[in-house]
N, C-alpha and C positions, 0 to 999 in steps of 0.2 A: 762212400763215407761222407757224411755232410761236413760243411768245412767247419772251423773253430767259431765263427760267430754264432751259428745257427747253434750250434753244440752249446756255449756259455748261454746263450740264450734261452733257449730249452731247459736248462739245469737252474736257472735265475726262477721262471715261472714255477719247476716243482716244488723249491723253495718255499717260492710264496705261499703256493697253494699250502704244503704245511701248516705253517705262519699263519696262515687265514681261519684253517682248522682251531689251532691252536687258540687262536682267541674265543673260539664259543665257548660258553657257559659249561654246556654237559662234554668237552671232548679233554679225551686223556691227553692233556697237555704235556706230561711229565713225557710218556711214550713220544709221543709227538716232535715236541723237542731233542730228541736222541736221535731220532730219523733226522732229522735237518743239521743236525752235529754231524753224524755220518756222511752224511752226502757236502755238507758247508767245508768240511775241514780239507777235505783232498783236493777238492774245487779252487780252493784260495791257495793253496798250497802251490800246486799245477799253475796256477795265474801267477803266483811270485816267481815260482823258476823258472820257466818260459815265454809265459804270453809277456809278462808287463815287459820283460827284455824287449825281446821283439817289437814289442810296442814302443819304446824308447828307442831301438837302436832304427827304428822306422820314421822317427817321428822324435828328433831330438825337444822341439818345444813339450814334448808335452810328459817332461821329468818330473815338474812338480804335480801335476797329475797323477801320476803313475806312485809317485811317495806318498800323496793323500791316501791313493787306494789300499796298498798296503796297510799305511796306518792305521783305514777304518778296517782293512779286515781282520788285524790285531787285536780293535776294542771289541769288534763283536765276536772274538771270538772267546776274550772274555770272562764278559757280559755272559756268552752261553755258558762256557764251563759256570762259572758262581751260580748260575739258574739250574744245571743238570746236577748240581754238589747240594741244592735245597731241596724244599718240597712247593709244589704248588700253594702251601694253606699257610708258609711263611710272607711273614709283613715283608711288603716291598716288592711282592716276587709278580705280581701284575703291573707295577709300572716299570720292571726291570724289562719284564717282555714287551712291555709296549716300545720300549725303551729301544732294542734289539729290532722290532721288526719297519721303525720309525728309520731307524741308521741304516738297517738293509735294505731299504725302498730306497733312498736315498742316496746310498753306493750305488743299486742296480741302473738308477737313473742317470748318474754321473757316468757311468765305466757305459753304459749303453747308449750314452748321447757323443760322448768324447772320446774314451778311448776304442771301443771296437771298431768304429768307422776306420781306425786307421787303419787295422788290418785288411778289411774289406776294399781297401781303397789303396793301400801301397802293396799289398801282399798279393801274387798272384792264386789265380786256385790251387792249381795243387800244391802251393806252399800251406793253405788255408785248410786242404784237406790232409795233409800230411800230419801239421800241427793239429788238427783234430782230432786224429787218430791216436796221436799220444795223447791230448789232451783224456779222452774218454777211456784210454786205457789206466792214465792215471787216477782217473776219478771211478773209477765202477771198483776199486780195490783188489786191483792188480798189488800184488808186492813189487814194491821198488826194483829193476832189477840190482842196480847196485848193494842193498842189503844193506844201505843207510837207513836211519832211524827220518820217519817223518817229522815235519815243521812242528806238530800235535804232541809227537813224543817228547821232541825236545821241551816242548813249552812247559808239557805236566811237571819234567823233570826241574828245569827254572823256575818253577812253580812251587816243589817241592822245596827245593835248595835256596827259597826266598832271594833270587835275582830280582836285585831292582831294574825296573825297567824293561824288563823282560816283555812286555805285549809292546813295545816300539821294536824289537831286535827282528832282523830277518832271521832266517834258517841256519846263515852260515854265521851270525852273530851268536844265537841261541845257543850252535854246536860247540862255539871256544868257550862261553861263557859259561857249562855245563861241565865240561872237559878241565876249565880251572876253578869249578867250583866246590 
């Protein structure tokens, strides 16, 4: 099993490569973007409950780092729901996505210049392939085994129930905020 750099690494580039599609002219953007929702949501997800720990609890300087990345993976994630709830032929809806694939290049360079080295550098291998293994088991849509609701569900549902503030919240914020909402 490749360890967890290689793993976020690898899933960064399919990404893009989407994202790259997505901006020609002639390609089904709408489709496109639902593939990159799929794959993006469980990915950030799987990063907030274990890796950015790990990465913190490795690497205490590098907190405000690791709340940046959440953050940005809050707004883009958005940024995509408002994009997958339009249509492509809606105003605004090509600078949203530039908008989106401008802030993901931007995360992937940040999280891939600053935070992965930490693992690669404090984390032994088979700590790296360990956490890989969950990482890819989380992300290929495995069911949770716990039979919690994901970071996604909650958000649609704070979404629904007009929670302010709601794309700053983590998972376990999202969950109370739902629960008394």
């Amino acid at each position: 099993m490749p360890d967890i750099v290689e793993i976020i690494k690898e899933q960064h580039r399919q990404v893009d490569d989407l994202l790259s599609q997505a901006e020609k002219e002639d390609s089904d953007t709408a489709a496109l973007l639902q593939e990159v929702a799929r794959m993006l949501l469980p990915h950030s997800e799987a990063e907030e409950d274990f890796v950015y720990p790990a990465i913190r609890d490795a690497a205490k300087e590098t907190g405000e780092e690791v709340r940046d990345g959440v953050e940005e993976h809050h707004q883009i994630e958005e940024m995509l729901t408002n994009l997958l709830a339009g249509s492509p032929d809606d105003p605004g809806y090509d600078g949203t996505l530039a908008a989106i694939i401008g802030e993901l290049r931007h995360h992937v360079q940040e999280e891939e210049e600053e935070l992965l080295p930490v693992l690669a550098e404090r984390l032994g291998a088979d700590e790296r392939a360990e956490m890989g293994r969950r990482f890819a088991e989380a992300t290929t849509g495995a069911p949770p085994s716990s039979g919690h609701e994901t970071r996604a569900e909650l958000y649609a549902k704070a979404k629904d129930q007009e929670i302010p503030g709601r794309s700053t919240m983590t998972k376990e914020e999202l969950a109370k905020a739902v629960a008394e909402g």
